[in-house]
N, C-alpha and C positions, 0 to 999 in steps of 0.2 A: 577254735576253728578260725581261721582268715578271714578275712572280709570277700564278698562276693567281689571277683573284679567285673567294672563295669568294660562293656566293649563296643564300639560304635560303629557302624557299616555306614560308609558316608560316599556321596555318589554324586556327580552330576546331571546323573541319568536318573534311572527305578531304583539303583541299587544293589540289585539282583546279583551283577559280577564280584561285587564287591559280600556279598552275604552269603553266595554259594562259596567262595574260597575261604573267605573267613571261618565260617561253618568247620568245614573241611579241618582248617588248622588249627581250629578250638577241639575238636573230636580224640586231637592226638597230645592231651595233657589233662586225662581225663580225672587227676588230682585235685584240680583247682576248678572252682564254680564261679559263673559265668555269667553277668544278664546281659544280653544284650539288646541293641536299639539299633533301628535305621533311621538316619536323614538324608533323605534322597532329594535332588535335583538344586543341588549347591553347588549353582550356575553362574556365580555373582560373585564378588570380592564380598558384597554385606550378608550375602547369605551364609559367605564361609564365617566371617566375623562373630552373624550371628550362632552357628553349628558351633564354631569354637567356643565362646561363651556357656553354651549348653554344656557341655564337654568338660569345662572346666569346672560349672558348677555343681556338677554330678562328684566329679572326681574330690572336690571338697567337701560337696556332702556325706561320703563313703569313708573318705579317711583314703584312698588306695588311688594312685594314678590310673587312669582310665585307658583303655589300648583302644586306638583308630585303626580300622580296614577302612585306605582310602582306594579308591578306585576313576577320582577327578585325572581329568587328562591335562588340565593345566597348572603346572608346577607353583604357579606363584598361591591359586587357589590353594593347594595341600600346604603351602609355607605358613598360610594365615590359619589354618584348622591344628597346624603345630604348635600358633602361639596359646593353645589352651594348655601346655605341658602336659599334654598325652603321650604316650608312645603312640606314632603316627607311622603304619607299616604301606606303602605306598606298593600297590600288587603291581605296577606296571615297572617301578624301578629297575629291578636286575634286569628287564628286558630291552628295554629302549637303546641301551647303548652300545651292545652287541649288535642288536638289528640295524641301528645305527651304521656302525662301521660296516653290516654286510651288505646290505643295501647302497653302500655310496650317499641318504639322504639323509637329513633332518627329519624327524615326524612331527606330524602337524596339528596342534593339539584342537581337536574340532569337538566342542562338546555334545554330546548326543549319539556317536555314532554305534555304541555295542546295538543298543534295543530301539532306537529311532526306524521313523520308515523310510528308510533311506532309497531301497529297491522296492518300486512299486508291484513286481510282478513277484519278487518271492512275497513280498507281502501279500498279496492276495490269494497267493497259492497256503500258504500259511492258515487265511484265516477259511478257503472253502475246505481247507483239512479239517479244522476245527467245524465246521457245519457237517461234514461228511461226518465224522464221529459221532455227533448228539443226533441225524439223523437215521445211522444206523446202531443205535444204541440200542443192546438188550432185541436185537431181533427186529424192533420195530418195521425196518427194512430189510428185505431177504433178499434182492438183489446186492452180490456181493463181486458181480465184473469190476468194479473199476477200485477195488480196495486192494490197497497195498500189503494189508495181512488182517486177519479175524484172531481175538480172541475166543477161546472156549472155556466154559469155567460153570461150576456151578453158581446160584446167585449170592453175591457177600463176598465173592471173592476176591475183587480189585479189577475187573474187566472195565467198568467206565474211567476210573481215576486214572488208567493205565491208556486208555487210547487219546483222551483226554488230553495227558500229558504230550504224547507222543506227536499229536497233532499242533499241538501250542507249540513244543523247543524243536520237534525235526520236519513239519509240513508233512507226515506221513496219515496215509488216507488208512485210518483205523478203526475197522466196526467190530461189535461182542456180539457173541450169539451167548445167553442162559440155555443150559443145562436143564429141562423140564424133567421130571418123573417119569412122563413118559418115554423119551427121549432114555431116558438110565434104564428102563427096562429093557434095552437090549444092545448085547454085545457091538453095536456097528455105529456109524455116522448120522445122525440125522440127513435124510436123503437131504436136504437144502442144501448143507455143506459138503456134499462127496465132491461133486465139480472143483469145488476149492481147497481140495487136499494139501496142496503144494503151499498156500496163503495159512494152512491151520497152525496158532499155537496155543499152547494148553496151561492152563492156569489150575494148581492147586491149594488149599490152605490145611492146618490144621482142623480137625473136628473142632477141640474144647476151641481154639483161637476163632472158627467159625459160629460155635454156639453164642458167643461172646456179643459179635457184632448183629449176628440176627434178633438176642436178645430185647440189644439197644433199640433195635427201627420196630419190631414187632415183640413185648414183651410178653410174655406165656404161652406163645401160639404152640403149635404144633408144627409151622414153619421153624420155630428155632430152638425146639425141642433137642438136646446131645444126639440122640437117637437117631432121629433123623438128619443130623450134621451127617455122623459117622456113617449112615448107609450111603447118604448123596456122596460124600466124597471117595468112599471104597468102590462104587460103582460107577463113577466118572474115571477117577483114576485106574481102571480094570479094562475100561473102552479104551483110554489115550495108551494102555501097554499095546490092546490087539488090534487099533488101529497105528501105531504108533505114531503118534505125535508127539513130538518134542513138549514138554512142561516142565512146569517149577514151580515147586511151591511160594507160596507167596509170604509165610506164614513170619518169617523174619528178615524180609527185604524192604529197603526202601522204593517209592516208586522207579527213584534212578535207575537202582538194578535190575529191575524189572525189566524196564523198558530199556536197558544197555543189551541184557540179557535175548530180548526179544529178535531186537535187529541183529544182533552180532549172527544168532543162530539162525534165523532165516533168510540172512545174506543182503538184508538191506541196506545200504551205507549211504546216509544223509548227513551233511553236517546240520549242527546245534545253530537256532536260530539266536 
């Protein structure tokens, strides 16, 4: 077998742009094994000096040149993180020079600007998303006027990681209502959520994939017993047919499609923070 190739996610910034595409373009040569590393906020000519160094010393250790996902906005920075003899894949290249000529400008290479707080007011719209989320988590809060959409889901099923998210990359005001027993005994809504019919979407998972996780947080219980996976979810998913609400299992999604899944179908369109 080949040597694992190393891969570098290098950033001026978190990173983050630079490790969601990378990600992405590692997924599609599913052949070859992979480790990857980030070095984020190589802001500096020494910082890049230093990244390169890293980079190069890894790719000697291995035996196998190392691949860069860079994501730096100033060109001379990525020129110094190349002298490590990495393959140095620069995500903003094919772009710039098209935009270039359509635009009529030069762009300006400002370092910080994907994930900095650049807009004070999507910023804080951003983070009272993210407090609206963990204060309407799991029901805690049942007024549900000023939310952008509710999860429904039995418990284990991906509702907090999922609003979570939603709240963090799109500023959408996302609260989870749990699925009580009681609540499964009968075909209808729990009255709290009828008013917000229009805001419902429905979350489901596999039994075995849910006995799994319940196991982990509660091991032997009678909460995460197969049996009672298999009734909660044949009896949630039996309400979201007669009341219909839109769901999806969650059972082999990432949270991305989860939450792409979510808004596409409920009609909310927010761009990615």
């Amino acid at each position: 077998m080949s040597a694992i190739r190393p891969v570098f996610y290098v950033s001026d910034g978190t990173g983050i742009t630079a490790e969601t595409i990378g990600h992405s373009l590692l997924t599609q040569f599913a052949d070859t094994l992979f480790s990857t590393d980030r070095i984020p906020f190589v802001d500096s000519e020494e910082r890049a000096r230093e990244a390169a160094d890293r980079i190069r010393a890894k790719g000697e250790e291995v035996g196998v040149r190392p691949v860069v996902v860079s994501s730096c906005v100033d060109p001379e920075l990525t020129r110094l993180i190349g002298e490590s003899g990495a393959l140095v894949l620069d995500i903003f290249a094919p772009f710039v020079e098209p935009m270039e000529r359509e635009l009529g400008q030069q762009r300006k290479s400002q370092v910080g600007q994907a994930h900095g707080m650049v807009d004070f007011k999507t910023y804080h719209a951003r983070i009272n998303a993210m407090n609206y989320a963990l204060t309407h988590d799991d029901g805690i809060a049942i007024n549900y006027d000023d939310a952008d959409l509710i999860l429904v889901a039995v418990s284990r099923a991906g509702k907090t990681p999922t609003c979570v998210y939603l709240a963090l990359h799109y500023g959408v005001r996302a609260a989870n209502y749990p699925l009580t027993e009681e609540d499964l005994e009968h075909d209808r809504l729990p009255p709290r959520l009828r008013p917000y019919r229009s805001k419902l979407f429905a979350l489901s998972i596999d039994p075995e994939r849910l006995h799994q996780i319940r196991e982990e947080r509660r091991p032997n219980s009678r909460y995460a017993q197969l049996d009672t996976c298999k009734r909660e979810v044949a009896a949630a998913e039996s309400l979201f047919r007669a009341e219909r609400i839109p769901v999806l299992s969650t059972t082999h999604k990432s949270i991305e499609e989860i939450a792409s899944t979510v808004l596409t179908t409920l009609g909310i369109r927010r761009g990615m923070f």
